[in-house]
C-alpha positions in Angstrom: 10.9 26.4 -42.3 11.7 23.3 -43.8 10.8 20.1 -41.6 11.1 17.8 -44.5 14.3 16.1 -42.7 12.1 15.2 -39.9 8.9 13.5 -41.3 12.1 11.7 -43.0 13.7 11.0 -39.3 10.1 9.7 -38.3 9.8 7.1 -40.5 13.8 5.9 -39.8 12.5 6.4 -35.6 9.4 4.2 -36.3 10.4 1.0 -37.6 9.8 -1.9 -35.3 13.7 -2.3 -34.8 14.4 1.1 -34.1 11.5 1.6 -31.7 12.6 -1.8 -30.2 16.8 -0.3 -29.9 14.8 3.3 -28.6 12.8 0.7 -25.6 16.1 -1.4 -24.8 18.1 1.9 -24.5 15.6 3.9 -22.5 15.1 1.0 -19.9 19.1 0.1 -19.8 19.4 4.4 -19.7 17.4 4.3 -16.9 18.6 2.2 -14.9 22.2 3.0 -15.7 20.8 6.6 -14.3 19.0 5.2 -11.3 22.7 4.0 -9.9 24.7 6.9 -7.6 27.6 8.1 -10.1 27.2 5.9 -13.1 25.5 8.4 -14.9 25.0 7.8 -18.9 28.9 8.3 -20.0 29.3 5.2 -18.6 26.3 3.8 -20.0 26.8 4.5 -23.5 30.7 4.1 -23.3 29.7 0.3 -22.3 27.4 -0.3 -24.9 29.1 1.8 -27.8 31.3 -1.1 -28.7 28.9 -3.6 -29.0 26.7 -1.9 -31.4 29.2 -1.1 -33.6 30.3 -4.7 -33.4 26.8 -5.8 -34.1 27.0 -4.0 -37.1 23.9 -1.6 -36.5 23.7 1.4 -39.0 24.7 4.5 -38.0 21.5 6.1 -36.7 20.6 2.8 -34.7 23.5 3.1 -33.1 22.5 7.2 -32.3 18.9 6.2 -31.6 20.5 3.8 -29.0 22.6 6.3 -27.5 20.6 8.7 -27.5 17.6 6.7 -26.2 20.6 5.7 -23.1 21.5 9.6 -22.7 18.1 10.6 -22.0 17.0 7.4 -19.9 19.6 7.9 -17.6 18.5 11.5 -17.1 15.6 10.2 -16.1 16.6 8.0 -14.0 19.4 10.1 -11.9 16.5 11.1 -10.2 15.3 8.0 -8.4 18.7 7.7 -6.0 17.9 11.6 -6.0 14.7 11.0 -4.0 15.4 7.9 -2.7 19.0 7.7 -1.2 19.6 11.5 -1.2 22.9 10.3 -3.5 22.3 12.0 -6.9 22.7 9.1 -9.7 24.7 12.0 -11.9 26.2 15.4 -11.2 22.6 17.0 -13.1 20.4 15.1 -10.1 22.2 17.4 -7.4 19.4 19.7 -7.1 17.0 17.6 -7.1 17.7 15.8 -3.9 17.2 18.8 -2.3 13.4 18.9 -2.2 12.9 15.5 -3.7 14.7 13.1 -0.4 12.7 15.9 2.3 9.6 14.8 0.0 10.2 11.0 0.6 11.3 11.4 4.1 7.8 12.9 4.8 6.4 9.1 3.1 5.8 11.2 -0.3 8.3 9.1 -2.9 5.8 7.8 -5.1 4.5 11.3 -5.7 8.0 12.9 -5.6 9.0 9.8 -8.3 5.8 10.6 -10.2 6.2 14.3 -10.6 9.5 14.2 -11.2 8.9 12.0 -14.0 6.1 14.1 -15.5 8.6 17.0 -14.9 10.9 15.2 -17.1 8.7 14.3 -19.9 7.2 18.1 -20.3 11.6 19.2 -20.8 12.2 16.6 -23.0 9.6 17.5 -25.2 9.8 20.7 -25.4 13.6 20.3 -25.5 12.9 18.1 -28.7 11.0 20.3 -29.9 13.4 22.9 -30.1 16.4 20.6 -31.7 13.8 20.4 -34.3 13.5 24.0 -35.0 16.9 25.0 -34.4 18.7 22.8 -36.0 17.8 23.4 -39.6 18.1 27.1 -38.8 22.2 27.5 -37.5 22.9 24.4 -40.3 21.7 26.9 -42.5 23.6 29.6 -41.0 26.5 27.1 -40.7 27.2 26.6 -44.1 29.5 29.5 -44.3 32.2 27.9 -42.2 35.5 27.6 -43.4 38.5 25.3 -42.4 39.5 28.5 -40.4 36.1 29.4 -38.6 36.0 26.3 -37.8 39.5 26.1 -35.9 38.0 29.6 -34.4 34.6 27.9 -33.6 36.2 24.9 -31.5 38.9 27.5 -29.6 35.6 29.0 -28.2 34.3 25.7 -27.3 37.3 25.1 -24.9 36.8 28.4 -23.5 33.2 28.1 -22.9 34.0 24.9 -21.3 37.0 26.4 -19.5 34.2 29.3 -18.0 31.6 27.3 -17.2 32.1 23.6 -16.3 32.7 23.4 -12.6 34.6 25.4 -10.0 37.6 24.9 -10.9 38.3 26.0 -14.3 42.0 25.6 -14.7 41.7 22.0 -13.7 39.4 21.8 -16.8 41.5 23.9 -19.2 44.1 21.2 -18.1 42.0 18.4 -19.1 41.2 20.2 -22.9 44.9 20.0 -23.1 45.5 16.3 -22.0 42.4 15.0 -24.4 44.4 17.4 -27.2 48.0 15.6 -26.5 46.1 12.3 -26.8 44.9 13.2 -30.1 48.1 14.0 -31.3 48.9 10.1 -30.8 50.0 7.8 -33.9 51.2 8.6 -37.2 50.9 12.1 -38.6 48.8 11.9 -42.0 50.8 14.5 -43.2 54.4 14.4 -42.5 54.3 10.2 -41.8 56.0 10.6 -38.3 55.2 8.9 -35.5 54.2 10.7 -32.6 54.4 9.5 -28.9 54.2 5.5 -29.9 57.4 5.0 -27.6 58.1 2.6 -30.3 55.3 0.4 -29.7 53.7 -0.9 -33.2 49.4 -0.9 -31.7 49.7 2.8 -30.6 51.0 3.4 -34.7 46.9 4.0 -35.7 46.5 6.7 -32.3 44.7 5.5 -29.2 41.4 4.2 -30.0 38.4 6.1 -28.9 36.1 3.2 -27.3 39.2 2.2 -25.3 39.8 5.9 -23.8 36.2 6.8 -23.0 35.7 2.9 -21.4 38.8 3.6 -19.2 38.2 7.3 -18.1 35.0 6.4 -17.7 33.4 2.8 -16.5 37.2 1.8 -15.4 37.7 4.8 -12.9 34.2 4.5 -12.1 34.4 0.8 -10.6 37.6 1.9 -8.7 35.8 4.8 -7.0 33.4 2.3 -6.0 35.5 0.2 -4.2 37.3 2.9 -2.7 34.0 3.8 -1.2 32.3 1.0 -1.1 31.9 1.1 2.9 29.4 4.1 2.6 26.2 3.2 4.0 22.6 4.2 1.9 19.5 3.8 3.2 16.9 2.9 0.6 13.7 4.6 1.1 11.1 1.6 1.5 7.7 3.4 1.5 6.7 4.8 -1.4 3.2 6.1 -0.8 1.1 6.4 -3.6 2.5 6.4 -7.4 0.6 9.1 -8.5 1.4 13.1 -8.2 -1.4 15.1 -6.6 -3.2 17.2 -9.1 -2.6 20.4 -6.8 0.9 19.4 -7.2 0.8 19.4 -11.0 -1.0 22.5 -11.5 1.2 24.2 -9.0 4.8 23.3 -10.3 3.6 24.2 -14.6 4.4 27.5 -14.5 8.3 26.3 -13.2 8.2 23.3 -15.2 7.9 25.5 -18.4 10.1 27.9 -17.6 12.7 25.7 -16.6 12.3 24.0 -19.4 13.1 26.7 -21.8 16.1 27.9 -19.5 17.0 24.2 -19.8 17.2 24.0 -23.5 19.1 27.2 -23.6 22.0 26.4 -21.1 22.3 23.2 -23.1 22.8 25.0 -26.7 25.9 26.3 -25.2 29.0 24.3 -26.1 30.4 23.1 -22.6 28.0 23.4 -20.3 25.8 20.4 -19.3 22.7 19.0 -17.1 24.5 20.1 -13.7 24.4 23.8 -14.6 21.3 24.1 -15.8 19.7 22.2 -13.2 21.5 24.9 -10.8 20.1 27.9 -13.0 16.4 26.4 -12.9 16.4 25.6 -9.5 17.8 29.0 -8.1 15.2 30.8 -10.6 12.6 29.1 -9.3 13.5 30.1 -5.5 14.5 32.9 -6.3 10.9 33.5 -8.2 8.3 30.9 -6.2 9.7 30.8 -2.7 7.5 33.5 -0.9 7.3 31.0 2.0 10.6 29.8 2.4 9.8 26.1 1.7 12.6 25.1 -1.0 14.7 22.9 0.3 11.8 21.1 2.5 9.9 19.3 0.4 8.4 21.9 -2.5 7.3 20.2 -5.8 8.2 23.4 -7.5 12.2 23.0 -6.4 11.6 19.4 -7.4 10.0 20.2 -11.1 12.7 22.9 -11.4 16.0 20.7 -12.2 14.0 17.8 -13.6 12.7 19.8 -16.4 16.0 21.3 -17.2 17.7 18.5 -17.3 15.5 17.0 -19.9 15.7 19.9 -21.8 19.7 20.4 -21.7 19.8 16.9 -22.7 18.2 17.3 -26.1 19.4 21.1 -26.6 23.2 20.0 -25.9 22.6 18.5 -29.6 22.4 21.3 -31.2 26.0 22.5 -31.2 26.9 18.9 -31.9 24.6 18.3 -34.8 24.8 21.1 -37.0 28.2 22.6 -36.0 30.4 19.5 -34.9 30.9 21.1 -31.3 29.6 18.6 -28.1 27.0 20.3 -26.3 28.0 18.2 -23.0 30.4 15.4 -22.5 27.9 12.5 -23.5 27.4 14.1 -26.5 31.4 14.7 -27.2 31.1 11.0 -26.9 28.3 10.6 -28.8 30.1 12.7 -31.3 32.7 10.2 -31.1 30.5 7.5 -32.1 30.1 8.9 -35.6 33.3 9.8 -36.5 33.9 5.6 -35.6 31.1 5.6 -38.5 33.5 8.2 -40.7 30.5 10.1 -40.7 31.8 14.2 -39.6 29.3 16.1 -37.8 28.5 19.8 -39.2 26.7 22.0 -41.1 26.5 19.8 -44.0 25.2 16.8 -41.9 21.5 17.4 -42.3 22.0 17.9 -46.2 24.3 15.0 -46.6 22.9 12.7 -44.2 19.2 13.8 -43.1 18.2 10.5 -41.6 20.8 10.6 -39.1 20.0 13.7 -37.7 15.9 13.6 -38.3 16.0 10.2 -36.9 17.9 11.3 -33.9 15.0 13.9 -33.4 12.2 11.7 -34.1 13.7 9.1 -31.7 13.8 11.7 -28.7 10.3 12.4 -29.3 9.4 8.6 -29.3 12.0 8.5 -26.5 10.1 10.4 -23.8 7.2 8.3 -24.9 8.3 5.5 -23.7 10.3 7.1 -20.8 6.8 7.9 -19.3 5.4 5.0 -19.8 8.3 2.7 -18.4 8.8 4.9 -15.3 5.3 5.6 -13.7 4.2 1.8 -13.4 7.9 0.4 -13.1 9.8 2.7 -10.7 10.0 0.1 -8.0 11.4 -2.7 -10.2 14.0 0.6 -10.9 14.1 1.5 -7.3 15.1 -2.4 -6.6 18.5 -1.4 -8.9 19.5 0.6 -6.1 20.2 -2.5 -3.3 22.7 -3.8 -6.3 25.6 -5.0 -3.9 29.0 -3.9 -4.7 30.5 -7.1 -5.3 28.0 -7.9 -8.0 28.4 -4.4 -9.7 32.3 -4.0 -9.8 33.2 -7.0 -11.0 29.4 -6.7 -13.8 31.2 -3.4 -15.2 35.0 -4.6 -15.4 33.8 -7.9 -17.7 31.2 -5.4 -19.7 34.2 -3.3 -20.6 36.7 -6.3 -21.4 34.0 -7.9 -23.3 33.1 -4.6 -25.0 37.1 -3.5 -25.8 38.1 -6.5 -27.2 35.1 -7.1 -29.6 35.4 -3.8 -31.1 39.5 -4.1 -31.7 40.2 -8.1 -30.9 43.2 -6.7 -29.2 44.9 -8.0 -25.7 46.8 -4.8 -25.8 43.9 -2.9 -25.9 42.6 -4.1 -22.7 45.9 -3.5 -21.0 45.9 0.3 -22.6 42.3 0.4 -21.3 43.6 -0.6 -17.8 46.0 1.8 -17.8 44.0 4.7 -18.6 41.3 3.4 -16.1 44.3 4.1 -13.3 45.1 7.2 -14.5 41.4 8.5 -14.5 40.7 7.0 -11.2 43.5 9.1 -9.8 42.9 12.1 -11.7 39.2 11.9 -10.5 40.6 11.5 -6.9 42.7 15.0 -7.4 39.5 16.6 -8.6 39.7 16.7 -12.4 36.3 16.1 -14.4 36.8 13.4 -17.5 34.5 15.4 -19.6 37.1 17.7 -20.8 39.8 15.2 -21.5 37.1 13.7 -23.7 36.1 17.0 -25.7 39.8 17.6 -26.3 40.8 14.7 -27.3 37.0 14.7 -29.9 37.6 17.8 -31.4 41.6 17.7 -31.4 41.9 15.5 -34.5 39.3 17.7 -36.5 41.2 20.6 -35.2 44.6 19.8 -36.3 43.0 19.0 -39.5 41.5 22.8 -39.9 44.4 24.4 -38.5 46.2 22.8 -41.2 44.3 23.1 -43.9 43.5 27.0 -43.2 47.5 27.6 -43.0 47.4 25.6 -46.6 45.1 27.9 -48.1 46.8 31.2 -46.8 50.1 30.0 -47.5 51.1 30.0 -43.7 50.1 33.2 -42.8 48.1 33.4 -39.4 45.8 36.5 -40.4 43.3 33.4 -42.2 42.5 33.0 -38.7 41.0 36.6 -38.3 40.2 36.8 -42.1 36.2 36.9 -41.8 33.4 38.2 -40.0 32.6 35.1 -38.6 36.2 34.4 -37.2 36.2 38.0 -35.7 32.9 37.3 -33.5 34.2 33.8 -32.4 37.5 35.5 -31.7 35.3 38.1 -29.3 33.4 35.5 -27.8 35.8 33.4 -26.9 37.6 36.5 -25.0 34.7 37.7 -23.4 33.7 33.9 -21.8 37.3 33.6 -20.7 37.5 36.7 -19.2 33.8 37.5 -18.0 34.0 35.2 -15.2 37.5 36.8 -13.9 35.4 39.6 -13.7 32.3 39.0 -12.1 34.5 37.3 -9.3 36.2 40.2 -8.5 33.5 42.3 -8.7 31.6 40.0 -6.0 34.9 40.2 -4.2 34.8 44.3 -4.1 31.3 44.0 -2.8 32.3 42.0 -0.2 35.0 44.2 1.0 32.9 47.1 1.1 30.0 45.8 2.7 32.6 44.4 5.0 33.8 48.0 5.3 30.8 49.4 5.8 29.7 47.3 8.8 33.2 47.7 10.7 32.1 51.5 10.2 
């Protein structure tokens, strides 16, 4: 296997500015992470803009990010274990042995081996990117303007399946991110599309100003809505150390959850919240002979903090070598490149190795310093928590004007950002996750783009689209993940009845 994009990556990862963007993101990452429902979209949607003002290359700018993406999943955990609030929707699960742990005076070890947790996923999760990525690049390179179009149709549906409980809702939101693609001139006919006449929407809707308004706008008005909810900050930490009992009793569930991780986060729309789920119920289902999950077990704590880790580094795969988001940081991540004109895909690691082997180097480097920063520091990161409202709100709202209007020195901008802040905020209020408005609106652009360009090449007939081998599998997958889930559920429901059934008897 050829690992020559790597060794390249390593020396792009190493330099003294890059390792010192790699320590600024993981600190800032961890700390976005370590406050309840920022999470790192928000993180990286407010910083975005001023890197690319700054002028940083390309992969500074996806060291950055990515150095924010996995900080923050390391630091979800601490208002995990400390405030029983998860910091992001992947830190559910591990409140659930991790707050009983601090309750019982054990934080510092519950912080500690959490954190160890975390560094074992997100190096073995790295370590997989590496090897897999040259390996479906490679099997990549047969993709046509029409597999592609094919590819990104199973994306939504695997999103559609497997994101949330409420899988029309997120259908909904592919299709709202699509319409907002479609905003702006058309390249090919010239027509403008849904400007309503109005001369700064002629160029489309700007990418930094949607995922800043979905994202860090809605975000501060949730806050307020709920800023009279009362948190308790765990004060006693205990010591910082895990117990090497502990350690040695929760490898066996770190590895394994780490693999499951990495898997989960291969697949194009799932994220840290479902794997976390899978790893933690495998691990009762496997380890919990004495019925302590849920109480305080390290193993139940270990279990989502590995796969987290992993999902986080896996969910670039898909992004990297076949220009599908893994997750919906990394649809905005994906988003970041294309503000570079740089097109994620098969040809990315042949065109521009240094991107992606610097990307890889710099998550090895990453968890590095993620361990180091967060066993001696975690009570300066713990101290994030008691940020007061008044001083966070009103913090985010000038980070995204400030960051909006250096990127596109536009009032208009701001207001458009505003708007779409609103909207989010109430679309988050009737349920709806952002995530899919952002992978629609990503991938519509490129989609349009291959749906054209296929029709071009056939002439306008629709058999292109079911042409190849390749086209035929996604075709098949896509049905299958649609309708597999529609399945299961009413086979559950059949049990059910006749269990139900068979007690009345």
């Amino acid at each position: 296997m050829n690992l020559e994009y790597l060794w390249q990556g390593f020396a792009v990862a190493l330099t003294w500015q890059n390792l010192l963007i790699g320590f600024v993101g993981c600190f800032i990452g961890t700390m976005v992470g370590a406050l309840p429902a920022i999470g790192p979209i928000n993180g990286i949607a407010l910083l975005l803009p001023i890197a690319y003002t700054m002028g940083l290359p390309a992969e500074s700018t996806m060291i950055l990010l990515a150095a924010i993406y996995c900080g923050a999943e390391y630091g979800g955990r601490i208002s995990s274990i400390l405030l029983n609030v998860p910091g992001d929707a992947g830190a559910v699960m591990t409140a659930l042995d991790g707050y009983p742990m601090a309750r019982q005076g054990r934080a510092g070890e519950a912080l500690a081996l959490s954190g160890l947790a975390s560094f074992v996923g997100g190096i073995l999760g790295s370590i997989g990117l590496a090897l897999f990525a040259p390996l479906l690049s490679g099997l990549a390179i047969g993709f046509g303007p029409a597999e592609y179009f094919v590819l990104m149709l199973f994306a939504f549906a695997t999103l559609g399946s497997m994101v949330g409980g409420q899988p029309a809702k997120t259908l909904i939101g592919c299709v709202l991110g699509l319409m907002l693609a479609t905003v702006g001139l058309d390249a090919t006919s010239g027509a403008y599309r849904f400007t309503f006449n109005e001369p700064e929407l002629g160029d489309g809707i700007e990418f930094v100003v949607l995922v800043i308004g979905l994202f860090s706008i809605s975000e501060a008005l949730i806050i307020l809505e709920h800023q009279g909810r009362g948190m308790t900050v765990i004060r006693e930490l205990g010591r910082m150390t895990a117990q090497m009992s502990d350690v040695v009793k929760s490898i066996g569930t770190t590895l394994r959850s780490s693999v499951l991780g990495f898997v989960v986060g291969v697949l194009p729309g799932t994220g840290a919240s479902v794997s976390s789920a899978i790893a933690y119920t495998t691990a009762k289902r496997i380890s919990d002979t004495e019925g302590t999950f849920g109480k305080g077990d390290v193993r139940g704590l270990a279990a989502p903090e590995a796969a987290n880790n992993a999902t986080a580094c896996g969910a670039f795969v898909p992004m990297l070598t076949l220009g599908v988001p893994g997750s919906g940081t990394t649809a905005v991540m994906l988003g970041a490149l294309m503000l570079y004109n740089i097109q994620p895909g098969p040809m990315l690691l042949v065109e521009r190795p240094e991107i992606v082997g610097g990307l890889v180097a710099s998550l090895f480097v990453g968890n590095l310093i993620l361990l180091a920063l967060n066993l001696p520091l975690v009570q300066i990161f713990a101290r994030v928590l008691t940020v007061p409202n008044w001083l966070l709100v009103p913090g985010i709202l000038v980070l995204s004007i400030v960051g909006v209007y250096s990127a596109h020195s536009s009032v208009f901008s701001i207001y458009l950002m505003m708007s779409i802040g609103i909207v989010g905020w109430l679309l988050r209020k009737a349920g709806f996750d952002m995530a899919p408005i952002i992978l629609g609106f990503v991938l519509g652009r490129v989609m349009e783009v291959n749906l054209r360009n296929a029709l071009a090449i056939s002439g306008g007939e629709l058999s292109i689209l079911f042409s190849s081998t390749i086209c035929n599998v996604l075709w098949c997958m896509a049905v299958l993940v649609a309708l597999l889930p529609l399945y299961l559920s009413r086979r559950a429901k059949r049990r059910i009845a006749a269990k139900n059934l068979v007690i009345a008897e």
